[in-house]
N, C-alpha and C positions, 0 to 999 in steps of 0.2 A: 464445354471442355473442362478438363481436372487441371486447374487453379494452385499448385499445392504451395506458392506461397501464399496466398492469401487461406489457406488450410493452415499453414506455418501459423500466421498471425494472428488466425484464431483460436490455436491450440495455446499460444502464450498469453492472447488476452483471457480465456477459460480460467487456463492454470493459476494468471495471479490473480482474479479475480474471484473466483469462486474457493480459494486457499486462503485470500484476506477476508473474504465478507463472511468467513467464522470467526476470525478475530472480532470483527464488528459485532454479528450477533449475539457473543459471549458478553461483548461492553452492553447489548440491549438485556438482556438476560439477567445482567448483574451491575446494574446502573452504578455500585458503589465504587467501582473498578476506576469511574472516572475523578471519584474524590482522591485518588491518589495521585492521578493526573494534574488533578487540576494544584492539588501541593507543592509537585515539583515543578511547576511552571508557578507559581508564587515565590519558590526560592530563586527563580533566577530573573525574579520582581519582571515576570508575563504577567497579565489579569487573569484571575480564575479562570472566566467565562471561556478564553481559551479550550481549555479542557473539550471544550463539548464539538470542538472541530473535527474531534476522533470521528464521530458518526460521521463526517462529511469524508475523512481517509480511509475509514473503515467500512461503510456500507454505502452511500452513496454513490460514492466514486468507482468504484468495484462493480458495482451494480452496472455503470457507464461504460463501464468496457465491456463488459461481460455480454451487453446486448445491445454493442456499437455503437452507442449515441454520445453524441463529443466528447467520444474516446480519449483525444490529445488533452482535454481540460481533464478528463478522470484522469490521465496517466501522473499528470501536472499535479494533481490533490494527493494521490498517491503518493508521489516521492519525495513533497516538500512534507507532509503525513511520517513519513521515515526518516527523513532529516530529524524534524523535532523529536521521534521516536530515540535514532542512536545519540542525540544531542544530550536529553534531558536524561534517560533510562541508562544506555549502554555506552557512554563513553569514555567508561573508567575497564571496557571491554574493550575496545579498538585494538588493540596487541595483540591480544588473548588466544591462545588456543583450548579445545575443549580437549578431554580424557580420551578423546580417540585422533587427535590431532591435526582437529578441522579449526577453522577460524572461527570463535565463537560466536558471532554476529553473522553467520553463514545465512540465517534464513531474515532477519532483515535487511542484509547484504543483496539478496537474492530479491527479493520484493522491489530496494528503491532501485536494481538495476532492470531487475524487469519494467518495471514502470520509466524509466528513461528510455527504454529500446520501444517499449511501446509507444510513447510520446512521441520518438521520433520516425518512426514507420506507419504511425495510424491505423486505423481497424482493420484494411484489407477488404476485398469483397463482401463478404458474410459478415454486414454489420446491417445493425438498423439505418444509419444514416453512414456507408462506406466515406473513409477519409483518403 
């Protein structure tokens, strides 16, 4: 029988998933990307080593959704991953509109909410391990 919420749920865990785990592969790609990271979570005296939890927001967990397996703990790495994102990065953004008068934080706006809706509705049918 056609499912189409659990088609729903797969089509939002795809989209934030396989749209975040390029961010991740850009951070594998250009490992320096995390010395910046790991900076400003020094200025707000976090430990460096921090820094390197990106690959767990950005590929890991992405990964988790994207092929159902403890989706609610990927969605959970994801959005606390964008917290520290608009925290440390964009929060001198939070106001902000952009030159076409969107909210400038539109797309990781869009990321930690997807990741809360997914947290809270789990993978749907079509997962490796359905929630």
């Amino acid at each position: 029988m056609f499912h189409s919420e659990s088609l729903a749920k797969l089509a939002l865990r795809l989209t934030v998933g396989i749209l975040l785990l390029f961010h991740g592969i850009d951070k594998i790609i250009n490992p320096s990307s995390i010395e910046g990271i790991g900076r400003n979570l020094t200025d707000f005296n976090l430990p460096y080593f921090l820094s390197y939890g990106v690959y767990l927001g950005e590929v890991l967990a992405p990964l988790m959704i994207i092929i159902g397996l403890k989706t609610r703990a990927g969605a959970f790495i994801i959005a606390i991953n964008m917290v520290f994102a608009i925290l440390l990065f964009h929060s001198h953004q939070l106001l902000q509109t952009n030159n076409h008068g969107g909210w400038t934080l539109e797309l990781q706006g869009l990321y930690l909410i997807g990741a809360v809706v997914i947290f809270l509705q789990g993978s749907g049918k079509y997962a490796v391990r359905p929630s």
